[in-house]
Structures are given as structure tokens and as C-alpha cells.
PDB file of N, CA, C and O in Angstrom:
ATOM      1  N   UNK A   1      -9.522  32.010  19.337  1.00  0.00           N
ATOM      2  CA  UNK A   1      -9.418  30.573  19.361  1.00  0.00           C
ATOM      3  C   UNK A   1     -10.709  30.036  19.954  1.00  0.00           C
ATOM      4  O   UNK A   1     -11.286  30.545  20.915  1.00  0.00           O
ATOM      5  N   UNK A   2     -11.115  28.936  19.276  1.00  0.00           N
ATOM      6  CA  UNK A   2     -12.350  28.213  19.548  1.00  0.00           C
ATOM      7  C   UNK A   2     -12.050  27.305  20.574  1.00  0.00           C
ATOM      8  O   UNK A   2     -10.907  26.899  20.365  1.00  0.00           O
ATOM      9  N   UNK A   3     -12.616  26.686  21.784  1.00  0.00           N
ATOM     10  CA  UNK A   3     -12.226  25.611  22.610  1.00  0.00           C
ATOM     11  C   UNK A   3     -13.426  25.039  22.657  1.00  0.00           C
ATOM     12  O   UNK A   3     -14.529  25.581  22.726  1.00  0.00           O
ATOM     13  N   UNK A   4     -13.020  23.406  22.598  1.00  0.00           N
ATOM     14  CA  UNK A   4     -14.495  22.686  23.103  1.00  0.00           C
ATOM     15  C   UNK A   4     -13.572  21.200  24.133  1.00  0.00           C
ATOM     16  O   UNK A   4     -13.180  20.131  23.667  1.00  0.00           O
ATOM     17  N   UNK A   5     -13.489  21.609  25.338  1.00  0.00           N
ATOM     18  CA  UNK A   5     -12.707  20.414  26.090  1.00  0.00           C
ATOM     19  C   UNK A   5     -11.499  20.464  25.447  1.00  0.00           C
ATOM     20  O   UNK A   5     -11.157  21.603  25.127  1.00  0.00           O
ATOM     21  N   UNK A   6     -10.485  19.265  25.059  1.00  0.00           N
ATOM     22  CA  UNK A   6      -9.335  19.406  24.800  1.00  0.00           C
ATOM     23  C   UNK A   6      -8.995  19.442  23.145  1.00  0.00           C
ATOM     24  O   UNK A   6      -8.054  18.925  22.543  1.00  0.00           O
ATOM     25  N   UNK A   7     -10.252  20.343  22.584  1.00  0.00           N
ATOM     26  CA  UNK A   7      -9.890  20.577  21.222  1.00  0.00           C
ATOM     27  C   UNK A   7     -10.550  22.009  20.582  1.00  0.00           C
ATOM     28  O   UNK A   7     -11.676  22.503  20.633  1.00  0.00           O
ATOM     29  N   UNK A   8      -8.973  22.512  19.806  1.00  0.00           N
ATOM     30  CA  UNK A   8      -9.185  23.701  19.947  1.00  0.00           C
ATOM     31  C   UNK A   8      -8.671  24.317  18.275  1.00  0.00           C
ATOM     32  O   UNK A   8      -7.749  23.929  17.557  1.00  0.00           O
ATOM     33  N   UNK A   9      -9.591  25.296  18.082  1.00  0.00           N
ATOM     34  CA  UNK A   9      -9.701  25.740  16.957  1.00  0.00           C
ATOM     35  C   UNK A   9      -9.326  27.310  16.626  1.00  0.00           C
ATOM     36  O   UNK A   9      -9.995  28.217  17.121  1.00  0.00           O
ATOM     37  N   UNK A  10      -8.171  27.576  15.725  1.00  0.00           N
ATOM     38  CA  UNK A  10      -7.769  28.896  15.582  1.00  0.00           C
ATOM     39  C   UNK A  10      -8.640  29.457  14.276  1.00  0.00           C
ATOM     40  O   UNK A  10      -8.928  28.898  13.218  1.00  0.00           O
ATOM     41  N   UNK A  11      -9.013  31.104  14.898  1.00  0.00           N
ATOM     42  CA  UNK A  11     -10.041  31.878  13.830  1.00  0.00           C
ATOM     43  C   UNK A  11      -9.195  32.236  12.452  1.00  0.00           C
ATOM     44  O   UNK A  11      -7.968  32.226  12.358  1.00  0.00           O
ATOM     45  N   UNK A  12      -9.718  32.411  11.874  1.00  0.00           N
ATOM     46  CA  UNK A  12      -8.933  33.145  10.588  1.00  0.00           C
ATOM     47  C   UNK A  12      -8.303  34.257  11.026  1.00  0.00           C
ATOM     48  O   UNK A  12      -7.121  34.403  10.716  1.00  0.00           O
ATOM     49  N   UNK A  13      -8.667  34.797  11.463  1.00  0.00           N
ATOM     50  CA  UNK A  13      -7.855  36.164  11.911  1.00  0.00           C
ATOM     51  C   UNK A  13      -6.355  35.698  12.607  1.00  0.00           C
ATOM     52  O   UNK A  13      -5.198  35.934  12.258  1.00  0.00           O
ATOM     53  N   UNK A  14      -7.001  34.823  13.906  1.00  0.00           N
ATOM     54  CA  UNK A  14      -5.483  34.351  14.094  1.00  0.00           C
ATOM     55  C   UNK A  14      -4.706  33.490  13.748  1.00  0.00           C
ATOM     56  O   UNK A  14      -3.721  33.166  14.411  1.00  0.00           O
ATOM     57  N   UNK A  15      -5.079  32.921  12.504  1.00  0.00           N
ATOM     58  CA  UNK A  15      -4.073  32.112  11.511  1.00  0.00           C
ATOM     59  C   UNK A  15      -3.529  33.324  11.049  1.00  0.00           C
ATOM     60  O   UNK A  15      -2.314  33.517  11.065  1.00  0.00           O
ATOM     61  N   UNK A  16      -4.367  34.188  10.621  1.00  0.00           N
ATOM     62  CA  UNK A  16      -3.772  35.607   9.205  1.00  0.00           C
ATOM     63  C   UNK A  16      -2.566  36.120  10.263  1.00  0.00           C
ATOM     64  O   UNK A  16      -1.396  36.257   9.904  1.00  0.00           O
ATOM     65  N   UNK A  17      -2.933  36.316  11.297  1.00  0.00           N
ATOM     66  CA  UNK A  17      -1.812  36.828  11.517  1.00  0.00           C
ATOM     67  C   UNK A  17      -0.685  35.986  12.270  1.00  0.00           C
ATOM     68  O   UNK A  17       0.440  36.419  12.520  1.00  0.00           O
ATOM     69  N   UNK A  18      -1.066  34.969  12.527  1.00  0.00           N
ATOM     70  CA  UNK A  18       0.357  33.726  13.140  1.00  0.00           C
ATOM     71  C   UNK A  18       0.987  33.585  12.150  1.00  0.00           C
ATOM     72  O   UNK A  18       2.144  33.195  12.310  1.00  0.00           O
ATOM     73  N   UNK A  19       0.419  33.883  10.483  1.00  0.00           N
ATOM     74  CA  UNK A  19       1.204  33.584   8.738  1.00  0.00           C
ATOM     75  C   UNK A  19       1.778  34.826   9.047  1.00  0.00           C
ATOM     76  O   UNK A  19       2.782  35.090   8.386  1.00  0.00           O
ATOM     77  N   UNK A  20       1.476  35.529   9.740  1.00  0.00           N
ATOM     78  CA  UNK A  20       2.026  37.291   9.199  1.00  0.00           C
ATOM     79  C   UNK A  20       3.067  37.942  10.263  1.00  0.00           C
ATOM     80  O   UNK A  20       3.409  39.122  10.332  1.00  0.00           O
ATOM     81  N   UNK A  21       3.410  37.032  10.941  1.00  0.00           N
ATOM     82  CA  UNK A  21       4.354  37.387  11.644  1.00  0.00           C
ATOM     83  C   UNK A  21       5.545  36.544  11.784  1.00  0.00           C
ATOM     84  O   UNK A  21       6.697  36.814  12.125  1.00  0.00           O
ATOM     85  N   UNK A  22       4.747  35.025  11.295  1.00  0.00           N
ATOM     86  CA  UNK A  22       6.254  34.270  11.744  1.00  0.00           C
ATOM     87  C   UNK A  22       6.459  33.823   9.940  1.00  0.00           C
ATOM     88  O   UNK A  22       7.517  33.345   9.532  1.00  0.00           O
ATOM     89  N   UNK A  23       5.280  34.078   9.043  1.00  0.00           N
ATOM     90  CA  UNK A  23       6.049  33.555   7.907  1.00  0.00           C
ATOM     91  C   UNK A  23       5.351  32.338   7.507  1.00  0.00           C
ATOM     92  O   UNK A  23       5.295  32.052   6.310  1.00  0.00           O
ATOM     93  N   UNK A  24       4.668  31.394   8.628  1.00  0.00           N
ATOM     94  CA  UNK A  24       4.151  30.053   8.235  1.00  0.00           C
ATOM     95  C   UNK A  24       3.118  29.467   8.222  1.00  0.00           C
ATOM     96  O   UNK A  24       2.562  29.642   9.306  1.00  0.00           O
ATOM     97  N   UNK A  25       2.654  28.971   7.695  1.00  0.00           N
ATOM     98  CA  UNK A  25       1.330  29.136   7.814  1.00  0.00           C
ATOM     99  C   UNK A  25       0.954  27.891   8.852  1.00  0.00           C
ATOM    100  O   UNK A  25       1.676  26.894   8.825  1.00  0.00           O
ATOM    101  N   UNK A  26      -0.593  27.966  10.105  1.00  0.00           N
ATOM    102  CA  UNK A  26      -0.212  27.282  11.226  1.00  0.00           C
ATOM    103  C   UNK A  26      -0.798  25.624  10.790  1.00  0.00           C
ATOM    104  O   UNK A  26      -0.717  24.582  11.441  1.00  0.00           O
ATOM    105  N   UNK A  27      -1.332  25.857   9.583  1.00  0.00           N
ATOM    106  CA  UNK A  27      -1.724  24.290   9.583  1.00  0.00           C
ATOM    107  C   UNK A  27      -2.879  23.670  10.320  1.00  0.00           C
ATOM    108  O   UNK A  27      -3.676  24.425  10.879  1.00  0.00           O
ATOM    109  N   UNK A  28      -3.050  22.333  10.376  1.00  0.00           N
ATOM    110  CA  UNK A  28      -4.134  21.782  11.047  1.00  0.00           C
ATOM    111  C   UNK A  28      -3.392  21.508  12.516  1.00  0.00           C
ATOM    112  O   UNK A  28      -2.457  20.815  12.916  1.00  0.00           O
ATOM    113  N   UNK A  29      -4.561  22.663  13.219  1.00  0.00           N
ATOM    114  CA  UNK A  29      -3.856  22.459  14.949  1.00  0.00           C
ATOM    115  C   UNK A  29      -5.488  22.417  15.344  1.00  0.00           C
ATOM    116  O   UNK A  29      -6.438  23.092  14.947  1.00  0.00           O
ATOM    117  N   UNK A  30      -5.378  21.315  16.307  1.00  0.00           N
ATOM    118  CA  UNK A  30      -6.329  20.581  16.752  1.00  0.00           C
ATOM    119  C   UNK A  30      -6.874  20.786  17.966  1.00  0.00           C
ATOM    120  O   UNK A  30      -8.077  20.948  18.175  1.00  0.00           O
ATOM    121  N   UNK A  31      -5.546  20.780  19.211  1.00  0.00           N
ATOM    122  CA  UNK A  31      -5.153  20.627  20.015  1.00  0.00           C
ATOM    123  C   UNK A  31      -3.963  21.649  20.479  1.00  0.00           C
ATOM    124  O   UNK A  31      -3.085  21.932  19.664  1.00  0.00           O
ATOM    125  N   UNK A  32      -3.942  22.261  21.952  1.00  0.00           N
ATOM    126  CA  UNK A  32      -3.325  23.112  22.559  1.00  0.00           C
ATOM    127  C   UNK A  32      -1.807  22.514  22.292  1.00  0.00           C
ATOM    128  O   UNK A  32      -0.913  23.359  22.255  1.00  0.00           O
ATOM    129  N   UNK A  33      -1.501  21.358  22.135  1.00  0.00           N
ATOM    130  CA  UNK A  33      -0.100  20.707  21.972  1.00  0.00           C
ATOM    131  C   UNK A  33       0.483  20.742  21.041  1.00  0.00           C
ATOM    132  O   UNK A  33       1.702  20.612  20.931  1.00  0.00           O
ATOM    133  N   UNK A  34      -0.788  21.041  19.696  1.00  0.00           N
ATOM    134  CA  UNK A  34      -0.164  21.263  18.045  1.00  0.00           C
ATOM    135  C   UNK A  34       0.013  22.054  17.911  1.00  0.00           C
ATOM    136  O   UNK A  34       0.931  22.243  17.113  1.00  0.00           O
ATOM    137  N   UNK A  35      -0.867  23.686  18.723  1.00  0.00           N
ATOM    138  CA  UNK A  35       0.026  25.556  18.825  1.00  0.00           C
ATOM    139  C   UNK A  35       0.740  25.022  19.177  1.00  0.00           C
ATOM    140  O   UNK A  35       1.323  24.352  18.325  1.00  0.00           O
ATOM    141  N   UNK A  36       1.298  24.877  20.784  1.00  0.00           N
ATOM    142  CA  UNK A  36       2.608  24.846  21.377  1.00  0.00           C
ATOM    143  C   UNK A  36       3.702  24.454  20.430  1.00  0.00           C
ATOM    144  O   UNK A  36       4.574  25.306  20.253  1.00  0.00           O
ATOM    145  N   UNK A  37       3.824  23.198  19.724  1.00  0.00           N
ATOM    146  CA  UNK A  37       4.405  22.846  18.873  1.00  0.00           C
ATOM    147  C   UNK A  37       4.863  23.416  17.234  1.00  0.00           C
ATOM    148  O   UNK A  37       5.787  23.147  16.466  1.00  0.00           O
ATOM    149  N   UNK A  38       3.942  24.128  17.203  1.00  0.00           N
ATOM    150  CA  UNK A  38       3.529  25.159  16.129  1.00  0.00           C
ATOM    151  C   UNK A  38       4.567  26.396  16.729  1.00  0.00           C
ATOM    152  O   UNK A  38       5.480  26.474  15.907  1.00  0.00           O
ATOM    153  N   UNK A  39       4.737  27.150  17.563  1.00  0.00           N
ATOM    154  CA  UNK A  39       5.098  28.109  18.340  1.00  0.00           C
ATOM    155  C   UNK A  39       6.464  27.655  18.166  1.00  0.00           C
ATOM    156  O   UNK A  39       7.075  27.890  17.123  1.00  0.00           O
ATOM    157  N   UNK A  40       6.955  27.040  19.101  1.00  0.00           N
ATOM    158  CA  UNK A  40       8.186  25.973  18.971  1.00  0.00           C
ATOM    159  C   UNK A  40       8.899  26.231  17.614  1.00  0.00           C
ATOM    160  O   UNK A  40       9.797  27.051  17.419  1.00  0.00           O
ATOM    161  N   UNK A  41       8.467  25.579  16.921  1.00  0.00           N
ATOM    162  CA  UNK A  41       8.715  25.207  15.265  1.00  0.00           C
ATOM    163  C   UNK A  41       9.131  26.710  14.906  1.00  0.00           C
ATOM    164  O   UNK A  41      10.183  26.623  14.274  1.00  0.00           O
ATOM    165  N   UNK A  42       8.835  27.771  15.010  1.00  0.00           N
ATOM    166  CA  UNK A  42       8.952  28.957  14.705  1.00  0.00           C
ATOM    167  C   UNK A  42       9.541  29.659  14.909  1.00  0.00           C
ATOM    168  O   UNK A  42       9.885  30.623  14.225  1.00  0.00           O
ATOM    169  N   UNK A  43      10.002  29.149  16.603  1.00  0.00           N
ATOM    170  CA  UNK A  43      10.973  30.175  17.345  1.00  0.00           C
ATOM    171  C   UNK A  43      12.688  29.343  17.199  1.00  0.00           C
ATOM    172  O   UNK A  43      13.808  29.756  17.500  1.00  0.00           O
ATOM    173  N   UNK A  44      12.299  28.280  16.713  1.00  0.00           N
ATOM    174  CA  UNK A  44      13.722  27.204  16.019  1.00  0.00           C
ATOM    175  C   UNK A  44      14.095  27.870  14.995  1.00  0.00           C
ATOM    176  O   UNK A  44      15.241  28.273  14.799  1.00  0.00           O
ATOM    177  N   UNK A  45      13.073  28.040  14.221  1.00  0.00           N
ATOM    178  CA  UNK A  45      13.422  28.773  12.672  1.00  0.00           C
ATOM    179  C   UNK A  45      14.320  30.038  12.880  1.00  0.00           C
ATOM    180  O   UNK A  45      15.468  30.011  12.436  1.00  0.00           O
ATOM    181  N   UNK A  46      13.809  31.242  13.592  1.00  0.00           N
ATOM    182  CA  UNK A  46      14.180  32.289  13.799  1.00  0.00           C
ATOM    183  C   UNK A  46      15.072  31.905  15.431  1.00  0.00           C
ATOM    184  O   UNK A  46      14.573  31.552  16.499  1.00  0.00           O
ATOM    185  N   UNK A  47      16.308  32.108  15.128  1.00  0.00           N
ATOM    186  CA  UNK A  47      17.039  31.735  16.324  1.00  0.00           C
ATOM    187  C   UNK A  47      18.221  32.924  16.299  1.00  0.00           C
ATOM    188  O   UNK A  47      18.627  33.566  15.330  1.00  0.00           O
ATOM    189  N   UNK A  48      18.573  32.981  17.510  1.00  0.00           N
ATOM    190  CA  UNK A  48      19.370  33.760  17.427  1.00  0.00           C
ATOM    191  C   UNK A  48      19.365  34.911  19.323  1.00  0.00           C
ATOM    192  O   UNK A  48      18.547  34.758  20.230  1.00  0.00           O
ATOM    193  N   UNK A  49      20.366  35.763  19.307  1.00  0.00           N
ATOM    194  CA  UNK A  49      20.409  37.046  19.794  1.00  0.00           C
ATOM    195  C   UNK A  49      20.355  38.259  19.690  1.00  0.00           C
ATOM    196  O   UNK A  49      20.558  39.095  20.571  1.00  0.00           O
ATOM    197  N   UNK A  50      20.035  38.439  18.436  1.00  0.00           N
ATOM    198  CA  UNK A  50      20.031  39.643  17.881  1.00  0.00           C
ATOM    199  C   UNK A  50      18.893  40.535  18.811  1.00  0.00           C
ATOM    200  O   UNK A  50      18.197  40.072  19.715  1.00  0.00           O
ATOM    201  N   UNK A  51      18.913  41.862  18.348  1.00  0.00           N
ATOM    202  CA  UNK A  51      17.086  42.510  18.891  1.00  0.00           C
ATOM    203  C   UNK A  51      15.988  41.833  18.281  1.00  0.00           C
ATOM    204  O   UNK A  51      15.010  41.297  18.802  1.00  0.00           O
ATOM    205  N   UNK A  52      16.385  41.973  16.851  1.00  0.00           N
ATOM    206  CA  UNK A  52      15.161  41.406  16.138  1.00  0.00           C
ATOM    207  C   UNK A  52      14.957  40.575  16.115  1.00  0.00           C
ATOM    208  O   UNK A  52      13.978  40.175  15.484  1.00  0.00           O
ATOM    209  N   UNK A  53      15.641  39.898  16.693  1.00  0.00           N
ATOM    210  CA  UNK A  53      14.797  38.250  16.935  1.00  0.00           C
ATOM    211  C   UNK A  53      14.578  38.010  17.906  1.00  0.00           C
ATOM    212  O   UNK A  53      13.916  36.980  18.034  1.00  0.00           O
ATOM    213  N   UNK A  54      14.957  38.746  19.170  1.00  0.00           N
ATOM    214  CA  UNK A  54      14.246  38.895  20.561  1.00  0.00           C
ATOM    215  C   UNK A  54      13.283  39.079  20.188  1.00  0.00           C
ATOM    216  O   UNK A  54      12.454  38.173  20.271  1.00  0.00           O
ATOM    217  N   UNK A  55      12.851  40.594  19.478  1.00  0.00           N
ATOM    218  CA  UNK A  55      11.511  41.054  18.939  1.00  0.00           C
ATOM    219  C   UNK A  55      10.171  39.903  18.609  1.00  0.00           C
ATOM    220  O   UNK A  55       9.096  39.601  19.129  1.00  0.00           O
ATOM    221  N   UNK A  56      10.988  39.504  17.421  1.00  0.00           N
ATOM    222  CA  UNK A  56       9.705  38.538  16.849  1.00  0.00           C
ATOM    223  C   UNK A  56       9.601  37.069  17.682  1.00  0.00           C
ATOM    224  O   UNK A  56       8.676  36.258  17.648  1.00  0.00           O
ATOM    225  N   UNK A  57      10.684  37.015  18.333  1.00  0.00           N
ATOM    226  CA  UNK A  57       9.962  35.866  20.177  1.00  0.00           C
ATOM    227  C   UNK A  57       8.648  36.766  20.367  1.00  0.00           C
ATOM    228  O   UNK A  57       7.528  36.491  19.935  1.00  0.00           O
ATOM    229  N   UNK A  58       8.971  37.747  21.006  1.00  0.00           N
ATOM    230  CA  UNK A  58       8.378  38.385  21.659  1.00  0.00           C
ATOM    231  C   UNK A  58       6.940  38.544  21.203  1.00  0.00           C
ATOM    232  O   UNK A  58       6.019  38.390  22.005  1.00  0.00           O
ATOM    233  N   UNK A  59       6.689  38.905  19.696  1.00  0.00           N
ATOM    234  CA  UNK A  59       5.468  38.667  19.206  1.00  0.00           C
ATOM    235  C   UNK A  59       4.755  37.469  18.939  1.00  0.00           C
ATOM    236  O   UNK A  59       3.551  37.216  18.896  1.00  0.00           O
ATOM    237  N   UNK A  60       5.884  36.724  18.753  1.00  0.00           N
ATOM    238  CA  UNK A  60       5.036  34.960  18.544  1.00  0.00           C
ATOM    239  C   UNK A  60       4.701  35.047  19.721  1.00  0.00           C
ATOM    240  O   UNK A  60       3.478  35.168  19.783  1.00  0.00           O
ATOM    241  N   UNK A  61       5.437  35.048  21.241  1.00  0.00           N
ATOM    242  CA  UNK A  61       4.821  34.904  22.574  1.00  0.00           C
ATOM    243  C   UNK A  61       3.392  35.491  22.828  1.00  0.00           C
ATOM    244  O   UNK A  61       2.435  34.991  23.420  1.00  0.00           O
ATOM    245  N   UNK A  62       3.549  36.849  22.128  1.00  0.00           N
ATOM    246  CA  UNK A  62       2.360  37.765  22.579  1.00  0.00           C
ATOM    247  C   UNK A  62       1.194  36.991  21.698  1.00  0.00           C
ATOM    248  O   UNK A  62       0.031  37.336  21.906  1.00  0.00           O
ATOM    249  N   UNK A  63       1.478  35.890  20.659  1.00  0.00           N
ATOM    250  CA  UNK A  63       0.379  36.080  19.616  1.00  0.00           C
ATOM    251  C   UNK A  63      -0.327  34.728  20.316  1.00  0.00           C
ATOM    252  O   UNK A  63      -1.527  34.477  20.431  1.00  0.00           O
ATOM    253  N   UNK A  64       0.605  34.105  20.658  1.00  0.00           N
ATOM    254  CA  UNK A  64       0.384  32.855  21.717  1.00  0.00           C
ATOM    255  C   UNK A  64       0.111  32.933  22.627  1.00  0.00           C
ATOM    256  O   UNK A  64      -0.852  32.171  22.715  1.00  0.00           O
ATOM    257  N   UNK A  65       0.340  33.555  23.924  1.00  0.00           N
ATOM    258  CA  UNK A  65      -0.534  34.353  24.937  1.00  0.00           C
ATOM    259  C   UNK A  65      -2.046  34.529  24.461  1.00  0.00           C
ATOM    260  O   UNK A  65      -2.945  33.765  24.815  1.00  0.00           O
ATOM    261  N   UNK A  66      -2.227  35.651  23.595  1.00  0.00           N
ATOM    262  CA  UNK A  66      -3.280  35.796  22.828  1.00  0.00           C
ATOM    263  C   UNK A  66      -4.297  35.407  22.881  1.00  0.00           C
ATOM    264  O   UNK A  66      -5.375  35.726  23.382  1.00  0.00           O
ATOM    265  N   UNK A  67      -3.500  33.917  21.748  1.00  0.00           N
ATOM    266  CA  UNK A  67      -4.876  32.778  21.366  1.00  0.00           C
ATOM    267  C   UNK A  67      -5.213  32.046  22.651  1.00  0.00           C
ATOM    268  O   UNK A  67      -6.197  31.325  22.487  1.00  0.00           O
ATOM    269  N   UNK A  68      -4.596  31.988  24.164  1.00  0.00           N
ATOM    270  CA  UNK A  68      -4.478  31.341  24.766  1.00  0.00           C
ATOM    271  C   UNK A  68      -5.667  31.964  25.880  1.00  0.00           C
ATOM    272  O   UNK A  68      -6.524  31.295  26.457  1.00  0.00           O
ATOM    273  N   UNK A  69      -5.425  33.529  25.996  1.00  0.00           N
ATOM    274  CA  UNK A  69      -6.333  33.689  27.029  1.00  0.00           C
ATOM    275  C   UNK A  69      -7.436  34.801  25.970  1.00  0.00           C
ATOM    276  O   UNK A  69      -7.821  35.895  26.384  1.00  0.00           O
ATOM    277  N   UNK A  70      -7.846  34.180  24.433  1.00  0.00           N
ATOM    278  CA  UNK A  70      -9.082  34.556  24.050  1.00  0.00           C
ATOM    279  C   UNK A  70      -9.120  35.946  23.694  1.00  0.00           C
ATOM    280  O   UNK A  70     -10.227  36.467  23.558  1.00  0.00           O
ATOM    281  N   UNK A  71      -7.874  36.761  23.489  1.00  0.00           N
ATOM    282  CA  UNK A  71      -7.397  38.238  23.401  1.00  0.00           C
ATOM    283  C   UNK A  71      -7.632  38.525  21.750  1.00  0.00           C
ATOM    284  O   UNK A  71      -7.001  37.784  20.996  1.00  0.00           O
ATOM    285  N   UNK A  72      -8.443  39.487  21.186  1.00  0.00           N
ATOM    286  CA  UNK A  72      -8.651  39.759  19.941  1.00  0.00           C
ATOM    287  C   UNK A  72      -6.814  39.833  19.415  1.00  0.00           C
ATOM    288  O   UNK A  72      -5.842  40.237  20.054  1.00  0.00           O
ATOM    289  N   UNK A  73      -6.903  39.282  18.066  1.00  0.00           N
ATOM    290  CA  UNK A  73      -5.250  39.927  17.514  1.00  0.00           C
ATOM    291  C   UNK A  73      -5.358  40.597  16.376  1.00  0.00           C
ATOM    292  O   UNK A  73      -6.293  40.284  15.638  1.00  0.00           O
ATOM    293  N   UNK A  74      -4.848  41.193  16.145  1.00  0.00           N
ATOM    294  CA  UNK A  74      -4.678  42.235  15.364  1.00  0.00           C
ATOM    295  C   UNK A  74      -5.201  41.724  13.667  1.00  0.00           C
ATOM    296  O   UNK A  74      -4.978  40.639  13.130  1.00  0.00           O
ATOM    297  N   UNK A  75      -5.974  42.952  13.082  1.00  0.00           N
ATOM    298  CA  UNK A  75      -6.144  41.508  11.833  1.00  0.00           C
ATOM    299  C   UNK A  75      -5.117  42.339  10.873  1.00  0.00           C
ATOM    300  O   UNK A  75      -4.773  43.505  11.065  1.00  0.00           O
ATOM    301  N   UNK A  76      -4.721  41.543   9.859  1.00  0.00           N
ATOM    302  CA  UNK A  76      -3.460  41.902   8.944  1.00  0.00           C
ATOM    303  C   UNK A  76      -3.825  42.486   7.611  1.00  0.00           C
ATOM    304  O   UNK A  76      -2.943  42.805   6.814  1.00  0.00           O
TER     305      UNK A  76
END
């Protein structure tokens, strides 16, 4: 993720894989409030108790973490 003050830009890599894990593609996110919201939106979609959907929390979290503290992600 690119930052310049309060505007912030996701790499291709971590769009490819925010599409490749939750399914959606992240769109125009501008701003740390349009991931968050983006994140959100995703973890509504996939709801539940199951494992596997603990699971894929768990990876949207990690992929969001991620972009957040500048962590390479995996490319797809």
C-alpha cells in the first residue's frame, strides 16, 4: 500500500490478492476508511460460525493487517 498523508493507494498485488481471497474486487479506495469499509463489506458477505469462515476472517484480517503495516502479500 502506497501512503501520502491521509491518502492511500493499494498495489496490484494487493488488490490480486484482496480479489483472491474474498471474491471482490476492492475498487476505488482512496482512503484508510474506504479499506476499512471494503474489509467490513466482506466479512458481512461471508458470515457465519463455521471454521471456514472463521478461516477466511482470519485471512481478510491478515490481508488487512498487511496492507496496513506495509507487509509484502502473497502474489496469486
Amino acid at each position: 500500500m502506497l501512503r501520502l498523508g491521509p491518502h492511500i493507494r493499494l498495489t496490484q498485488v494487493e488488490i490480486d490478492y484482496l480479489t483472491h481471497i474474498t471474491g471482490f474486487e476492492p475498487g476505488p479506495i482512496r482512503r484508510l476508511d474506504d479499506l476499512h469499509r471494503y474489509i467490513n463489506k466482506c466479512k458481512r458477505h461471508y458470515w457465519g460460525t463455521s471454521r471456514a469462515t472463521r478461516e477466511l476472517h482470519r485471512l481478510i484480517d491478515d490481508a488487512y493487517l498487511g496492507c496496513l503495516e506495509g507487509h509484502q502479500l502473497a502474489a496469486v
